[in-house]
PyMOL Python script that loads the backbone (N, CA, C, O; Angstrom):
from pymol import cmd

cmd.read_pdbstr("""\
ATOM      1  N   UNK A   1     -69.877-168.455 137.314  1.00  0.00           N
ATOM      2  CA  UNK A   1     -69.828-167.952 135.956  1.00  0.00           C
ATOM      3  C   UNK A   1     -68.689-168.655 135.233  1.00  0.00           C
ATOM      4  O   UNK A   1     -67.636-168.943 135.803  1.00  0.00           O
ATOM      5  N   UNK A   2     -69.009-168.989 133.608  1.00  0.00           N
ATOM      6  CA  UNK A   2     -68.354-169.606 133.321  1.00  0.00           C
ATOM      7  C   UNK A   2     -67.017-168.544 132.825  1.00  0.00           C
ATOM      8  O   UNK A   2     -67.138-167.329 132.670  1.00  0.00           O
ATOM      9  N   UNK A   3     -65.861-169.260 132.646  1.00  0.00           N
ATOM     10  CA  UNK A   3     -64.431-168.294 133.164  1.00  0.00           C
ATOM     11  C   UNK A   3     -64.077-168.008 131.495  1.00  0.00           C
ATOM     12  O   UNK A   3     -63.529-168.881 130.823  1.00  0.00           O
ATOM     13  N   UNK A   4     -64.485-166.606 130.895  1.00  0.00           N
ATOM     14  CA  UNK A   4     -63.941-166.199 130.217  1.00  0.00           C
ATOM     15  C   UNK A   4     -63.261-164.836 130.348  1.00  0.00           C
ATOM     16  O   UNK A   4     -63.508-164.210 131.379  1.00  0.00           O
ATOM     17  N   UNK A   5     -62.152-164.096 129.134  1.00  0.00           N
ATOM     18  CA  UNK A   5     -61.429-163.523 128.944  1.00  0.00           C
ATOM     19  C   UNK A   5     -61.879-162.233 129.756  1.00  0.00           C
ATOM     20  O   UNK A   5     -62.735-161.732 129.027  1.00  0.00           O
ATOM     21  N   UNK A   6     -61.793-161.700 130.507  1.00  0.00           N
ATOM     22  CA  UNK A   6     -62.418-160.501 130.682  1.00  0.00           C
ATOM     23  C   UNK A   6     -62.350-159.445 129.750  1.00  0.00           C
ATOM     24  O   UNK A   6     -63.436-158.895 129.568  1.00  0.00           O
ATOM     25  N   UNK A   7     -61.657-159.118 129.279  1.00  0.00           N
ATOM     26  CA  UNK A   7     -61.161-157.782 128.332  1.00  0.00           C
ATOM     27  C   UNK A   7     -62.197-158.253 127.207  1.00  0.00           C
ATOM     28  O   UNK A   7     -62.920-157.334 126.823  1.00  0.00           O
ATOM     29  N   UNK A   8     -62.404-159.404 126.642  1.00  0.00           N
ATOM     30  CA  UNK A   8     -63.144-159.838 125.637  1.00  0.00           C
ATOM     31  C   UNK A   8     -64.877-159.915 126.340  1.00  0.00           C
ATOM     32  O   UNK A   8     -65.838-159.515 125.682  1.00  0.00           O
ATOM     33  N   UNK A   9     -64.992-160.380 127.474  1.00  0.00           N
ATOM     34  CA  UNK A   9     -66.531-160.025 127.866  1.00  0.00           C
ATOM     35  C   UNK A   9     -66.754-158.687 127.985  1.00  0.00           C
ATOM     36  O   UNK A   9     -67.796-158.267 127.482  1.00  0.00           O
ATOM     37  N   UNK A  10     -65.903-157.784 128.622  1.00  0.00           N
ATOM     38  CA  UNK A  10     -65.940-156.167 128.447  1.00  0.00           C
ATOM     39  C   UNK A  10     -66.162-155.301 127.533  1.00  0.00           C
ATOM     40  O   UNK A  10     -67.115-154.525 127.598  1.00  0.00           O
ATOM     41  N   UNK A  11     -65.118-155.322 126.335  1.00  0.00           N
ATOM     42  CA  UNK A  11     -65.708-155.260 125.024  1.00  0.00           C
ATOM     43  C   UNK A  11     -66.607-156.238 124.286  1.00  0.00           C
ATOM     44  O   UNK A  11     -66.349-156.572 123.129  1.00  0.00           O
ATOM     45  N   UNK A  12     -67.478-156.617 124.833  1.00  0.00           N
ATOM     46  CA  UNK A  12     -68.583-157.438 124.158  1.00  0.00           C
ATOM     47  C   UNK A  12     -69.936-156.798 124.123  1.00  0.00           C
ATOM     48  O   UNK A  12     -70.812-156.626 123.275  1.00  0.00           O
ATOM     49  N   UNK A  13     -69.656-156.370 126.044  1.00  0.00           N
ATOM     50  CA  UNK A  13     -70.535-155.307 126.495  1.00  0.00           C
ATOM     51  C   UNK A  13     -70.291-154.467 126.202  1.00  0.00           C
ATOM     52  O   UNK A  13     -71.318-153.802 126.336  1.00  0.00           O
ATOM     53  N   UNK A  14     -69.125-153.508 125.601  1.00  0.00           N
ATOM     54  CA  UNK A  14     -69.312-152.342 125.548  1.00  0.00           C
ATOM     55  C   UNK A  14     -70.026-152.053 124.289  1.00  0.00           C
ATOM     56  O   UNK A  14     -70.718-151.074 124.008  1.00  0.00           O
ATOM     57  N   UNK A  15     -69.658-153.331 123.423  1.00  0.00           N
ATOM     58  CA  UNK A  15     -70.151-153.490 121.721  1.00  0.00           C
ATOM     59  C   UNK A  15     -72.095-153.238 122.011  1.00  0.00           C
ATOM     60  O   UNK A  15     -72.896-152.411 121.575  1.00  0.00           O
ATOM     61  N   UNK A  16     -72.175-154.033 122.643  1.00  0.00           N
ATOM     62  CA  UNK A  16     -73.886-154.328 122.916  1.00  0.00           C
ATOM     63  C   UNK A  16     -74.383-153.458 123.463  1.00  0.00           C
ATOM     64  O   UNK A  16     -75.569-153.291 123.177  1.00  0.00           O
ATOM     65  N   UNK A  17     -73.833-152.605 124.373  1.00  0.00           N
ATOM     66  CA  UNK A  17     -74.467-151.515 125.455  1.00  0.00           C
ATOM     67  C   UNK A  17     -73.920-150.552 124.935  1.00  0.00           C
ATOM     68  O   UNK A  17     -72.796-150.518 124.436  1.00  0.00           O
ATOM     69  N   UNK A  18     -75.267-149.091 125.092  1.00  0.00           N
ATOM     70  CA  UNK A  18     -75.033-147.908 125.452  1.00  0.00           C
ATOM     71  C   UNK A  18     -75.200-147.567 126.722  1.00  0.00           C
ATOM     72  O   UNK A  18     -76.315-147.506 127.239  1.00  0.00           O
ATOM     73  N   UNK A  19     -73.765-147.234 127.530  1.00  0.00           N
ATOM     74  CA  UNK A  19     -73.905-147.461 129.017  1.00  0.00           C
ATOM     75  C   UNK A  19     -74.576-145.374 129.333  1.00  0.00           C
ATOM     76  O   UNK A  19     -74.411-144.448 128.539  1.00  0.00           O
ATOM     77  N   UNK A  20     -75.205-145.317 130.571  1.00  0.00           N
ATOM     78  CA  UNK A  20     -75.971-145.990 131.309  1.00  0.00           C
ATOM     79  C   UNK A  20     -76.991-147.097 130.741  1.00  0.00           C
ATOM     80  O   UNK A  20     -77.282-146.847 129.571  1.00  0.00           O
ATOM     81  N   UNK A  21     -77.513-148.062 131.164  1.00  0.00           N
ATOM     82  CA  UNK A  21     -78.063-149.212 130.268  1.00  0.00           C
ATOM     83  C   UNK A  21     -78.718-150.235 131.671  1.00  0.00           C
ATOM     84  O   UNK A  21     -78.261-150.379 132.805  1.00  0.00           O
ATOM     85  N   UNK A  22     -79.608-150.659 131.201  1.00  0.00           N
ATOM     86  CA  UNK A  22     -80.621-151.416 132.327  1.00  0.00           C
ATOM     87  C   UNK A  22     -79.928-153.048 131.715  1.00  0.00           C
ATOM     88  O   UNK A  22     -80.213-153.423 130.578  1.00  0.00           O
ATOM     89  N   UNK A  23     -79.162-153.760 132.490  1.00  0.00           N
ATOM     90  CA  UNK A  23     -78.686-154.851 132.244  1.00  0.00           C
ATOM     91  C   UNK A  23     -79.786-156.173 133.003  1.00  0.00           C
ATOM     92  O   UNK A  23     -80.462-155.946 134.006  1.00  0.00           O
ATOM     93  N   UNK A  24     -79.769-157.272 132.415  1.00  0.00           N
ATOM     94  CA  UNK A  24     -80.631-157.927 132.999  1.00  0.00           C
ATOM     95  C   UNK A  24     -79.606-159.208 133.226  1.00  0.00           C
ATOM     96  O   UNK A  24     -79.105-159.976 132.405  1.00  0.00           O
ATOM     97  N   UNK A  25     -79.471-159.117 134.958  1.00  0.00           N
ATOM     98  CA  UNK A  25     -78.683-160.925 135.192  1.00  0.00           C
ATOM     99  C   UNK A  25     -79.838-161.865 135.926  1.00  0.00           C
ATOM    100  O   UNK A  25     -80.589-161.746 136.894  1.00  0.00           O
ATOM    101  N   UNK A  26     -79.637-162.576 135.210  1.00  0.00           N
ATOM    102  CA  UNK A  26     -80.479-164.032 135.896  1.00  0.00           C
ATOM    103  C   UNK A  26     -78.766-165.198 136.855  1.00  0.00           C
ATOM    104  O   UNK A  26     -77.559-165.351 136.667  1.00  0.00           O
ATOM    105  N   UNK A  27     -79.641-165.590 137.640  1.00  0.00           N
ATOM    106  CA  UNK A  27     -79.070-166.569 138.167  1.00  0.00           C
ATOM    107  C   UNK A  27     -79.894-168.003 139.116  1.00  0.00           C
ATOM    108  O   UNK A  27     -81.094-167.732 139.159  1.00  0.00           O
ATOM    109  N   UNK A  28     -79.702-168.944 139.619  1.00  0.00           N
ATOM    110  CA  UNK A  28     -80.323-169.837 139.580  1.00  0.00           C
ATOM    111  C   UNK A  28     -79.744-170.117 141.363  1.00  0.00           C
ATOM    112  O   UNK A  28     -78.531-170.320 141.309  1.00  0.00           O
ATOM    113  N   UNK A  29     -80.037-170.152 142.218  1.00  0.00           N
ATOM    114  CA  UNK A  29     -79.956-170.505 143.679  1.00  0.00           C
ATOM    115  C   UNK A  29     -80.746-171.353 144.294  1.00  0.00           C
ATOM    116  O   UNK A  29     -81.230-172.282 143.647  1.00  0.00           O
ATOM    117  N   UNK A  30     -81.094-171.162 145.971  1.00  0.00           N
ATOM    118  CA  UNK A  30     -82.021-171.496 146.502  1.00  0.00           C
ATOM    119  C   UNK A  30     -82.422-170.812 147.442  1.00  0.00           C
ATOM    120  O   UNK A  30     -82.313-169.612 147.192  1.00  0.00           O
ATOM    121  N   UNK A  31     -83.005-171.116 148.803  1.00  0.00           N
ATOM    122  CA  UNK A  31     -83.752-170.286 149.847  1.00  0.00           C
ATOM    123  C   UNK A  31     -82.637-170.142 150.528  1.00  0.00           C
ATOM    124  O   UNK A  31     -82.624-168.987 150.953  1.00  0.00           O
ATOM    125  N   UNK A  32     -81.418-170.880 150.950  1.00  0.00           N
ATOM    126  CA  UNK A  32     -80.362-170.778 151.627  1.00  0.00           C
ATOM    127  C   UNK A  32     -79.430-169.799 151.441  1.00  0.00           C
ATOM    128  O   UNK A  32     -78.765-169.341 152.369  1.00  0.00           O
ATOM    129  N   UNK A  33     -79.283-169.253 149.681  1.00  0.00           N
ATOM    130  CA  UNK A  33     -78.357-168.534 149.716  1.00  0.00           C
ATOM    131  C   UNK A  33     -78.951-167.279 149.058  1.00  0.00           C
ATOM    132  O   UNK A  33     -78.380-166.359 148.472  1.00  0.00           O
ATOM    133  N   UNK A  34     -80.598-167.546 149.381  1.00  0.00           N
ATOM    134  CA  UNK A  34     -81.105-165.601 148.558  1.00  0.00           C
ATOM    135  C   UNK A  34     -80.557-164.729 149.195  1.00  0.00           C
ATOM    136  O   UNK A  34     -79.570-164.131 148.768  1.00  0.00           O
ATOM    137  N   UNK A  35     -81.174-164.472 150.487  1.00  0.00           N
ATOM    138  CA  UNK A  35     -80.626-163.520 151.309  1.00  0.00           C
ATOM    139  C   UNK A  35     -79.138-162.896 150.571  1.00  0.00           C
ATOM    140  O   UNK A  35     -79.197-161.748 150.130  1.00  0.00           O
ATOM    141  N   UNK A  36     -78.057-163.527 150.469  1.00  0.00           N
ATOM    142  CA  UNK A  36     -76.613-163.182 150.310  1.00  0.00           C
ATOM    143  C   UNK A  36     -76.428-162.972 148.839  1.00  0.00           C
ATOM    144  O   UNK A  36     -75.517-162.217 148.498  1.00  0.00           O
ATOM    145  N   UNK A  37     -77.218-163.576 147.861  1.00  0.00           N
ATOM    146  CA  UNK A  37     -77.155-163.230 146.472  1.00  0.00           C
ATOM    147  C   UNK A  37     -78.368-161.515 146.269  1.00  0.00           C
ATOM    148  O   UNK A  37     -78.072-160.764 145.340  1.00  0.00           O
ATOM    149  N   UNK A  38     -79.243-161.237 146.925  1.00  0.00           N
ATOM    150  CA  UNK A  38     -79.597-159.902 146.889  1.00  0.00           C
ATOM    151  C   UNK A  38     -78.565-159.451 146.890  1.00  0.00           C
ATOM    152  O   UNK A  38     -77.794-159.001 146.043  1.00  0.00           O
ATOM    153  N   UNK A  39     -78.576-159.686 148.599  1.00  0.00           N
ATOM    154  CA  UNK A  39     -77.068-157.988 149.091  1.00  0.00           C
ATOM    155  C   UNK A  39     -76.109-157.904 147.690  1.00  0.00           C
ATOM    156  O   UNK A  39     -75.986-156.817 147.125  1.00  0.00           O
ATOM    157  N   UNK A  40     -75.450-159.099 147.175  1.00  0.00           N
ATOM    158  CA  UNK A  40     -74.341-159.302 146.210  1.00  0.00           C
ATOM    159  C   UNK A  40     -74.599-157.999 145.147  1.00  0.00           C
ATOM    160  O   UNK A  40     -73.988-156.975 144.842  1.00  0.00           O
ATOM    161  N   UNK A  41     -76.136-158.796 144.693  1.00  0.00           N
ATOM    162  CA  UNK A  41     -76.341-157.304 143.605  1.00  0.00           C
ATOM    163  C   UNK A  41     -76.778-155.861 144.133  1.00  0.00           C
ATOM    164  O   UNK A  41     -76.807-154.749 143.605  1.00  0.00           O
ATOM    165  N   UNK A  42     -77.004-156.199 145.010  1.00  0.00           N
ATOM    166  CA  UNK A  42     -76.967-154.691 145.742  1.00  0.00           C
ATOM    167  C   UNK A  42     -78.790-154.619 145.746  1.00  0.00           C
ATOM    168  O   UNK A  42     -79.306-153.974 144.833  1.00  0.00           O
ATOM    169  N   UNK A  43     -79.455-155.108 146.502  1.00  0.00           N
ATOM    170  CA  UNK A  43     -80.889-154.657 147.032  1.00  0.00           C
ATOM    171  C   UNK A  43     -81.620-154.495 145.944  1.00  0.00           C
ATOM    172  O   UNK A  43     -82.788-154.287 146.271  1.00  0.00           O
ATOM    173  N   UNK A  44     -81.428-154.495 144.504  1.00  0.00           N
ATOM    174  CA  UNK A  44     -82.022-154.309 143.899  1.00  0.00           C
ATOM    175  C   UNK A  44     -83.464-154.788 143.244  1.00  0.00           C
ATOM    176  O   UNK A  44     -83.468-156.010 143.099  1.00  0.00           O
ATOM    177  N   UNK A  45     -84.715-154.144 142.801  1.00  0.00           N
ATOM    178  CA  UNK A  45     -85.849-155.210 142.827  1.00  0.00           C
ATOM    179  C   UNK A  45     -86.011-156.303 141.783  1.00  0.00           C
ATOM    180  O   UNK A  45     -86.014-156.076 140.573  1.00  0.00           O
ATOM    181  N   UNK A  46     -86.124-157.328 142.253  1.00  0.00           N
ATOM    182  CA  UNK A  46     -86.130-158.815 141.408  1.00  0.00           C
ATOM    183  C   UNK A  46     -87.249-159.287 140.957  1.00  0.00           C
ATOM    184  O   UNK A  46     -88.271-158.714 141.334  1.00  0.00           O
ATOM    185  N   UNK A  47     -87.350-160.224 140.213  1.00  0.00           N
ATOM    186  CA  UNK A  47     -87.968-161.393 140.300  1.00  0.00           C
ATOM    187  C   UNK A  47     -87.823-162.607 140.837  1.00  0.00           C
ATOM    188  O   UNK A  47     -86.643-162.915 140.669  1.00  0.00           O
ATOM    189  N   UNK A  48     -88.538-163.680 141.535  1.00  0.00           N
ATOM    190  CA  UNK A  48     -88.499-164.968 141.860  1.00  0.00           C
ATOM    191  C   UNK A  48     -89.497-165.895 141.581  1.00  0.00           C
ATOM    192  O   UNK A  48     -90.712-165.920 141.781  1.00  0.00           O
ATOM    193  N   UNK A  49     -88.216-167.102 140.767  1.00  0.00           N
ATOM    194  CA  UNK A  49     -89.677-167.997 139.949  1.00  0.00           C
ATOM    195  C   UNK A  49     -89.008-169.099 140.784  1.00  0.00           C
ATOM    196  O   UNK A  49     -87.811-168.897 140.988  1.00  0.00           O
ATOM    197  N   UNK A  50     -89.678-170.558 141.468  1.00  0.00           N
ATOM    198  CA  UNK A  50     -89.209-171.429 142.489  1.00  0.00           C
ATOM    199  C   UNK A  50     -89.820-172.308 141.452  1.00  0.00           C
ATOM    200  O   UNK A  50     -90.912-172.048 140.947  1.00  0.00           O
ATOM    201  N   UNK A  51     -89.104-173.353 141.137  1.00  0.00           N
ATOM    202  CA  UNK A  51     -88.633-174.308 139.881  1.00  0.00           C
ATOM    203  C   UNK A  51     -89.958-175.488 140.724  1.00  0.00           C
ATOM    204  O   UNK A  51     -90.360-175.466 141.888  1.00  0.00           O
ATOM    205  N   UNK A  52     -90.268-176.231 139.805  1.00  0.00           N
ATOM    206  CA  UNK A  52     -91.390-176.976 139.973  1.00  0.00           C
ATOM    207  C   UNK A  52     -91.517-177.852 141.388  1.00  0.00           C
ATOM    208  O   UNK A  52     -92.529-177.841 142.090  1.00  0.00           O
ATOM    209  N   UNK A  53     -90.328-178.599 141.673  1.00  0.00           N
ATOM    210  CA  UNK A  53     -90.184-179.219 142.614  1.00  0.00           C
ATOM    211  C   UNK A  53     -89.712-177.774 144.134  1.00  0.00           C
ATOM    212  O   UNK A  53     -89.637-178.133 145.309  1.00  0.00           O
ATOM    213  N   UNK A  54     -89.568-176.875 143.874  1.00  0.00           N
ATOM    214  CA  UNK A  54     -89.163-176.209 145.033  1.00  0.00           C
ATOM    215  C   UNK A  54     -87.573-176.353 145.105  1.00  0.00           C
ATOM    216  O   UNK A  54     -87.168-175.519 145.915  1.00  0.00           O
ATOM    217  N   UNK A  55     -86.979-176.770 144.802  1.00  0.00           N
ATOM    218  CA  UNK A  55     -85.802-176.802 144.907  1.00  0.00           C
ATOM    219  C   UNK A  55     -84.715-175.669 144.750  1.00  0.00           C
ATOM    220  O   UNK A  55     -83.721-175.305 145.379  1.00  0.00           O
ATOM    221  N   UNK A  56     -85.454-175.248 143.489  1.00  0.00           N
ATOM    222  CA  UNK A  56     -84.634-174.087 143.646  1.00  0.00           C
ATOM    223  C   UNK A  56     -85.076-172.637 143.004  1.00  0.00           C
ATOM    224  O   UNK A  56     -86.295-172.468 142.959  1.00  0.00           O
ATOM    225  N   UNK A  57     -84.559-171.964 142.688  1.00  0.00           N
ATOM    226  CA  UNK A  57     -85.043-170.260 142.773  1.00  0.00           C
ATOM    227  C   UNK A  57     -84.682-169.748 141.210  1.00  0.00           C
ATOM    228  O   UNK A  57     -83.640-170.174 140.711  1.00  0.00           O
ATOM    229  N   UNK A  58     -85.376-169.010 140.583  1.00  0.00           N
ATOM    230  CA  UNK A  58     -84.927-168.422 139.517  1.00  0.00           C
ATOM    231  C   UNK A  58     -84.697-167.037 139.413  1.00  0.00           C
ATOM    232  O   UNK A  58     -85.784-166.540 139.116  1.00  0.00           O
ATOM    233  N   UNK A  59     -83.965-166.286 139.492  1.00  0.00           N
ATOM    234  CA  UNK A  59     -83.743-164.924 139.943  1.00  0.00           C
ATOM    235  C   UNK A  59     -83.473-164.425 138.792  1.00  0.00           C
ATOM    236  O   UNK A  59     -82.733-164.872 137.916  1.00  0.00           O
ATOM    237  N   UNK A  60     -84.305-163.158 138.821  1.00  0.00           N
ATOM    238  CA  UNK A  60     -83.885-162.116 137.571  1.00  0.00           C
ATOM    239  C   UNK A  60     -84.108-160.689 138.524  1.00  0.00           C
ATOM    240  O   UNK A  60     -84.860-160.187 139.360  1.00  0.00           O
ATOM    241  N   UNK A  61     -82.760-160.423 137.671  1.00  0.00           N
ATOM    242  CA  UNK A  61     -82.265-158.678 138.239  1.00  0.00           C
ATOM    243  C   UNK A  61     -81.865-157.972 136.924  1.00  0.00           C
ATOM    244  O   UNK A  61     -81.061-158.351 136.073  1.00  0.00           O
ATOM    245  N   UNK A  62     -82.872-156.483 136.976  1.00  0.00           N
ATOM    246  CA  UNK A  62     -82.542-155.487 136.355  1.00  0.00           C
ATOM    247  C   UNK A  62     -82.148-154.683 136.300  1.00  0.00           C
ATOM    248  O   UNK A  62     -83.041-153.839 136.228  1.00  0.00           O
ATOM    249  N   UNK A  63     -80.942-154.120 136.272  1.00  0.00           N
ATOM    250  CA  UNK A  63     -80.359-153.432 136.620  1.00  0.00           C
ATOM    251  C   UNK A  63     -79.519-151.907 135.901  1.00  0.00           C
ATOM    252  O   UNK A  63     -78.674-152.104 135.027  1.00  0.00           O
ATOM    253  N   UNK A  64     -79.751-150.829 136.228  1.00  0.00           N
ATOM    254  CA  UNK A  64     -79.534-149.675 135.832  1.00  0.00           C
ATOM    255  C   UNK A  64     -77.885-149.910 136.064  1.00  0.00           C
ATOM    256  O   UNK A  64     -77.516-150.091 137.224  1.00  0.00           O
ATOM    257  N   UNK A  65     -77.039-149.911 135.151  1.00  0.00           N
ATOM    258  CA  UNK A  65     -75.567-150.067 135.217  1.00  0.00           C
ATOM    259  C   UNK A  65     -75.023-148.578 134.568  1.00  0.00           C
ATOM    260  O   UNK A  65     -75.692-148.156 133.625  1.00  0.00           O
ATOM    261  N   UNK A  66     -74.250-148.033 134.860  1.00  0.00           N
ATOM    262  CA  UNK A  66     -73.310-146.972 134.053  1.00  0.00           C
ATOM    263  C   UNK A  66     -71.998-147.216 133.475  1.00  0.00           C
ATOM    264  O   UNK A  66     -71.286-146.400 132.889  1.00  0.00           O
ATOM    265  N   UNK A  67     -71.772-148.420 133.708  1.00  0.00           N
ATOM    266  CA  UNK A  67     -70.367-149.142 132.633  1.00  0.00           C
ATOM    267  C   UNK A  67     -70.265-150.834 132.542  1.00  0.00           C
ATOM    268  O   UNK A  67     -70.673-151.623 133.395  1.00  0.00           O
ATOM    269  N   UNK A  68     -69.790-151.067 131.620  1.00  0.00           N
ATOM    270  CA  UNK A  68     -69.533-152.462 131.468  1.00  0.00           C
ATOM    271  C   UNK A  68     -68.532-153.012 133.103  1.00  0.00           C
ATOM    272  O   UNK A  68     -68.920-154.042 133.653  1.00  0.00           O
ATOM    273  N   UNK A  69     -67.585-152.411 133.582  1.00  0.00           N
ATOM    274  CA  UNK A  69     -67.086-152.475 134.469  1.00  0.00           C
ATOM    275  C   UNK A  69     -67.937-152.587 135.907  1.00  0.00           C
ATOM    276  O   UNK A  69     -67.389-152.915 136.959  1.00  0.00           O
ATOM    277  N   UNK A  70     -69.750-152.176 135.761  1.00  0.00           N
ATOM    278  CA  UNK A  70     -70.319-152.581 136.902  1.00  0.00           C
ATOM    279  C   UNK A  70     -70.663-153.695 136.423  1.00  0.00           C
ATOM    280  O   UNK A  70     -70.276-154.661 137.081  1.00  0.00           O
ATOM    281  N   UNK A  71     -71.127-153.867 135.703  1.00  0.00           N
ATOM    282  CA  UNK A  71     -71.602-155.840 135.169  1.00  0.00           C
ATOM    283  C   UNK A  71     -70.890-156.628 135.887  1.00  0.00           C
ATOM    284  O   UNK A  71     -71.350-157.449 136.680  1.00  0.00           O
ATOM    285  N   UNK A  72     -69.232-156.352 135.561  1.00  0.00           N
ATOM    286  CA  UNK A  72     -68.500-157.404 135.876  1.00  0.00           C
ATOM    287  C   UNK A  72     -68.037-157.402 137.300  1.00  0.00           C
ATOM    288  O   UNK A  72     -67.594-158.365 137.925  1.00  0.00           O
ATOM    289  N   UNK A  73     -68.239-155.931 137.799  1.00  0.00           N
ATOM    290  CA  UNK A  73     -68.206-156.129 139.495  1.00  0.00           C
ATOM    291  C   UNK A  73     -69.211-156.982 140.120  1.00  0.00           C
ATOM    292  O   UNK A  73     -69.115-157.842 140.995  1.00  0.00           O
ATOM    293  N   UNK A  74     -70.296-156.486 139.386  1.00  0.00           N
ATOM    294  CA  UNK A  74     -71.484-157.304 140.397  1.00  0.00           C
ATOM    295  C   UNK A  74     -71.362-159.030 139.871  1.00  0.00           C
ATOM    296  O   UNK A  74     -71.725-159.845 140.719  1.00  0.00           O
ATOM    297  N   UNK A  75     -70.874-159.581 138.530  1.00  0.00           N
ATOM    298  CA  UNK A  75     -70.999-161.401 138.301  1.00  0.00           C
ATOM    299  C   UNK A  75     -69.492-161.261 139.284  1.00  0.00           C
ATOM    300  O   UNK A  75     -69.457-162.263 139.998  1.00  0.00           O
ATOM    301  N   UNK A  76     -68.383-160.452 139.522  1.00  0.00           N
ATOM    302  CA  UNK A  76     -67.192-161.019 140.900  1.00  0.00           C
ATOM    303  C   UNK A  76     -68.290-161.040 142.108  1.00  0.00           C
ATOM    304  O   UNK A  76     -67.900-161.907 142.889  1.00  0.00           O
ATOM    305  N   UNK A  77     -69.130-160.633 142.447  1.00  0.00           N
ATOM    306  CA  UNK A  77     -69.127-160.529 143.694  1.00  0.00           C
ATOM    307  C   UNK A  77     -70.424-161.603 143.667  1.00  0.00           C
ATOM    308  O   UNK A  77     -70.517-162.310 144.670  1.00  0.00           O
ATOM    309  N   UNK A  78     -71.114-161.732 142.949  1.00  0.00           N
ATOM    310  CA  UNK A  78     -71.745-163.348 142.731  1.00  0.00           C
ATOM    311  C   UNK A  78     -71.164-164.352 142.828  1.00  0.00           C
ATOM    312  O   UNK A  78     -71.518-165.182 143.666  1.00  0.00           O
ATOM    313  N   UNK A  79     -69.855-164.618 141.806  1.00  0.00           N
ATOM    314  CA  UNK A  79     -69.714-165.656 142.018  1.00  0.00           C
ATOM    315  C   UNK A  79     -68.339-166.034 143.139  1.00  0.00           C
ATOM    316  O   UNK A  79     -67.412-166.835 143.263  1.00  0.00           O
ATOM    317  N   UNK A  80     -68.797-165.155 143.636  1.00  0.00           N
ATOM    318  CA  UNK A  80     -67.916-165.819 145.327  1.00  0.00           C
ATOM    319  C   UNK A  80     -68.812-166.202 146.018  1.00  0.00           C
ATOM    320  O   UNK A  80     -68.417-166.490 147.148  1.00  0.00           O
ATOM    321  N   UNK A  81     -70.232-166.391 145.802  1.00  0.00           N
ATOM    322  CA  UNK A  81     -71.191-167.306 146.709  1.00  0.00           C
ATOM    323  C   UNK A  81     -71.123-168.491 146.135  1.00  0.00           C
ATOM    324  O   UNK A  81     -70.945-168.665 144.930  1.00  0.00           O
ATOM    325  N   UNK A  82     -71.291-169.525 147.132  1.00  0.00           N
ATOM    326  CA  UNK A  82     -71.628-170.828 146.553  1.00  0.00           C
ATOM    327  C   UNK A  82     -73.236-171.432 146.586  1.00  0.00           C
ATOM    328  O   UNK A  82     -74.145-170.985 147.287  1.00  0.00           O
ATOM    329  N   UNK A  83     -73.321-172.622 145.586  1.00  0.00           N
ATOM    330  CA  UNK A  83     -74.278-172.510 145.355  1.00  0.00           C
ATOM    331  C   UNK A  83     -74.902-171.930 144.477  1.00  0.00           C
ATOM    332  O   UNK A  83     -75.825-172.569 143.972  1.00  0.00           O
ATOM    333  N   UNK A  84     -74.632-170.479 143.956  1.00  0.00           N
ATOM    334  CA  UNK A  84     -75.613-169.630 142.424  1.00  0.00           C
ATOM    335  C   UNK A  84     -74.794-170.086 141.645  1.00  0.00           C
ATOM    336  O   UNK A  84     -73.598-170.307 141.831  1.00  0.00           O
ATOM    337  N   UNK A  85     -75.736-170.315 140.291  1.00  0.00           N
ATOM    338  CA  UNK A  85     -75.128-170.357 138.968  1.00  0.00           C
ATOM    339  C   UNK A  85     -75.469-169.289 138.115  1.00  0.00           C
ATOM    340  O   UNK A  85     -76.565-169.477 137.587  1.00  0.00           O
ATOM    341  N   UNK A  86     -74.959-168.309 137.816  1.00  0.00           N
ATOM    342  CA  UNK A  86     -75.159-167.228 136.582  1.00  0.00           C
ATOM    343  C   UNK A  86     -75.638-167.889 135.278  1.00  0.00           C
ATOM    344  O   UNK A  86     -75.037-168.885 134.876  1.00  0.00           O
ATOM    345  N   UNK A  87     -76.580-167.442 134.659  1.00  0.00           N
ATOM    346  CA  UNK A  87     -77.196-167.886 133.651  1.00  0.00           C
ATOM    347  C   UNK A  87     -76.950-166.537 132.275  1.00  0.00           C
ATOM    348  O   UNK A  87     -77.446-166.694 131.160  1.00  0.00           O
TER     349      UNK A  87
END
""", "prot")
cmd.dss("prot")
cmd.show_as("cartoon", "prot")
cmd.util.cbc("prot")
cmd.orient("prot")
């Protein structure tokens, strides 16, 4: 994820969301690191679109959040995998 202010992505979300709120993260992987990008967001049910050549994975997660503060737990605990890019 690209590295901005937190306090300013927080109130961005809080501006945009009425929390509880179904948040939607996409991110971009492959077969090597799905497995570990589920668990990350926590089991939750996805989508998977596998990019023309196979190479790589398009992941979308919807997610029932109750604060801006879970958003940003779950993109920390993404982007300590290597390999995903948050979209």
């Amino acid at each position: 994820m690209i590295s901005m202010d937190l306090t300013k992505l927080k109130a961005l979300l809080d501006d945009q969301y009425e929390w509880p709120a179904v948040y939607n993260f996409k991110f971009i992987g492959n077969e090597t690191n799905r497995d570990e990008l589920i668990m990350a967001v926590g089991e939750k049910p996805h989508h998977e679109k596998p990019s023309k050549t196979g190479k790589y994975i398009s992941f979308t997660f919807n997610v029932k959040c109750n604060s801006s503060d879970e958003v940003l737990t779950i993109y920390e605990r993404v982007g300590r995998l290597h390999g995903i890019l948050a979209l």
